[in-house]
N, C-alpha and C positions, 0 to 999 in steps of 0.2 A: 315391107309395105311402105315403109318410110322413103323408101329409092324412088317409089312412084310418082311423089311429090315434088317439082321441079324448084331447083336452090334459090330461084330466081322466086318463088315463090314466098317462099322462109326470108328473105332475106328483106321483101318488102314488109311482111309482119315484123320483123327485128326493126328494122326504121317506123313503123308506124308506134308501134308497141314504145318507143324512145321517145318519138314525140308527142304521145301521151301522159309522159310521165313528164318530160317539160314542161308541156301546156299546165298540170298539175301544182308542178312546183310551182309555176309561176302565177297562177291563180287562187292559189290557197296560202301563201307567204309559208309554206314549208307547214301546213296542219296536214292533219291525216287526212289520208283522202282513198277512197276504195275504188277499184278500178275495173272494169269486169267487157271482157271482149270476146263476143261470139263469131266464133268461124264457120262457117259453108264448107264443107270439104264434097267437092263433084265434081266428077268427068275428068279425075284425075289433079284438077287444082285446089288451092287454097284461098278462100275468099275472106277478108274480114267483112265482118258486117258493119251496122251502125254499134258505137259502142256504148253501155252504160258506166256513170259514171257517177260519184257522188261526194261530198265532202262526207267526213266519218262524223265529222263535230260539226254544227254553226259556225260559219264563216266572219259572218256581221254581226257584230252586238254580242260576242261569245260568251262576255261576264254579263252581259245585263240580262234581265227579265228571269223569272220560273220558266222551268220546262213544265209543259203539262202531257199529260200520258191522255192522247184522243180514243176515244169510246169505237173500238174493232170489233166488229163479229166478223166469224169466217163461218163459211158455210160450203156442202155438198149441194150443189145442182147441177143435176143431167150431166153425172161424170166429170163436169168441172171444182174447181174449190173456187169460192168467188170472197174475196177479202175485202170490207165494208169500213171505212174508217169515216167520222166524224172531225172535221175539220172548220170550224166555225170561224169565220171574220177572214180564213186564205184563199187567197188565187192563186191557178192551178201554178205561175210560174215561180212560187215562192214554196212550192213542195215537193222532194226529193225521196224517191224510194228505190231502193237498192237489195239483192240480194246475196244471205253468207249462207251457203251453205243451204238447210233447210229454215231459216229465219229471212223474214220479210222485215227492210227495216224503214219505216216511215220517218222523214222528217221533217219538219215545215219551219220558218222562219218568216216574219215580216216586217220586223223590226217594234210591232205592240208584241206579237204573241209566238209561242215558242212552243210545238207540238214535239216529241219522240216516242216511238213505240215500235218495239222490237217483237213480231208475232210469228209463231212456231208454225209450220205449215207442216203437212203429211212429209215424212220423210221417205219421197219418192222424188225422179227427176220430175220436177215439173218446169213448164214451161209459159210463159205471161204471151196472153192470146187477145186480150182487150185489157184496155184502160179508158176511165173513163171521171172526169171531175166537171159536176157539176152543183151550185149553190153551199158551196164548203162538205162535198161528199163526194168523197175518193171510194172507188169500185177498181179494180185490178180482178180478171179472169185471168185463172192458169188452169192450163188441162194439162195431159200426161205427156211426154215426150214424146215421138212418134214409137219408138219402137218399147212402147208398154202397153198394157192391157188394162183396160176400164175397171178389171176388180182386183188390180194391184194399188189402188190410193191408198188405200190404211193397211196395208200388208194380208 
């Protein structure tokens, strides 16, 4: 199945994939940084998508201020999991959230306040379908991956 895939293909994701991880090193002074890149695989090619990306840690101001743990509900509607964080006094471009595994990890910085919260989502593929910040209230919809079924979210 792999032969399907033309080298020319792989070979642009090995160059893009590299200069990911430079732009990384060189924006982060060598902090941890998580890197997460979704492919299109159709009509026989390999596409990258846009990629997510995040520092692991605060970048700015890393020793200064408390971290505070922002007030998340997650919830079931209409077959989606819809993730609700409180985020009081940030704008949207000062807040970072990224995916490990089955954990949603929030994190905001603005140089006064310092939000982190790592929140356990149904351990099924899901997939982020809307996002949405408005007035310090971060909303993230994720629905099922396509090829799952509506009464497989909680097993």
């Amino acid at each position: 199945m792999i032969d399907k895939i033309p080298d020319e293909d792989f070979r642009a994701l090995t160059d893009y994939l590299k200069s990911m991880v430079l732009r990384a090193l060189e924006d982060t002074e060598d902090k941890p940084v998580a890197i997460g890149v979704r492919l299109l695989v159709r009509d026989g090619h390999c596409h990258v998508l846009p990629p997510t990306w995040a520092p692991a840690h605060p970048i700015d101001g890393e020793e200064s201020g408390e971290i505070s743990e922002p007030v998340v509900e997650v919830m079931e509607v209409g077959g989606r999991i819809v993730v609700t964080a409180e985020l009081p006094g940030m704008s949207r471009e000062h807040v970072r959230t990224w995916q490990e595994g089955s954990t949603l990890v929030i994190n905001a910085l603005d140089g006064l306040r310092r939000y982190r919260r790592a929140v356990a989502l149904p351990e099924v593929p899901l997939e982020v379908e809307a996002t949405s910040f408005r007035n310090g209230v971060l909303d993230i919809s994720f629905g099922l991956k396509s090829d799952m079924e509506a009464g497989d979210l909680y097993g």
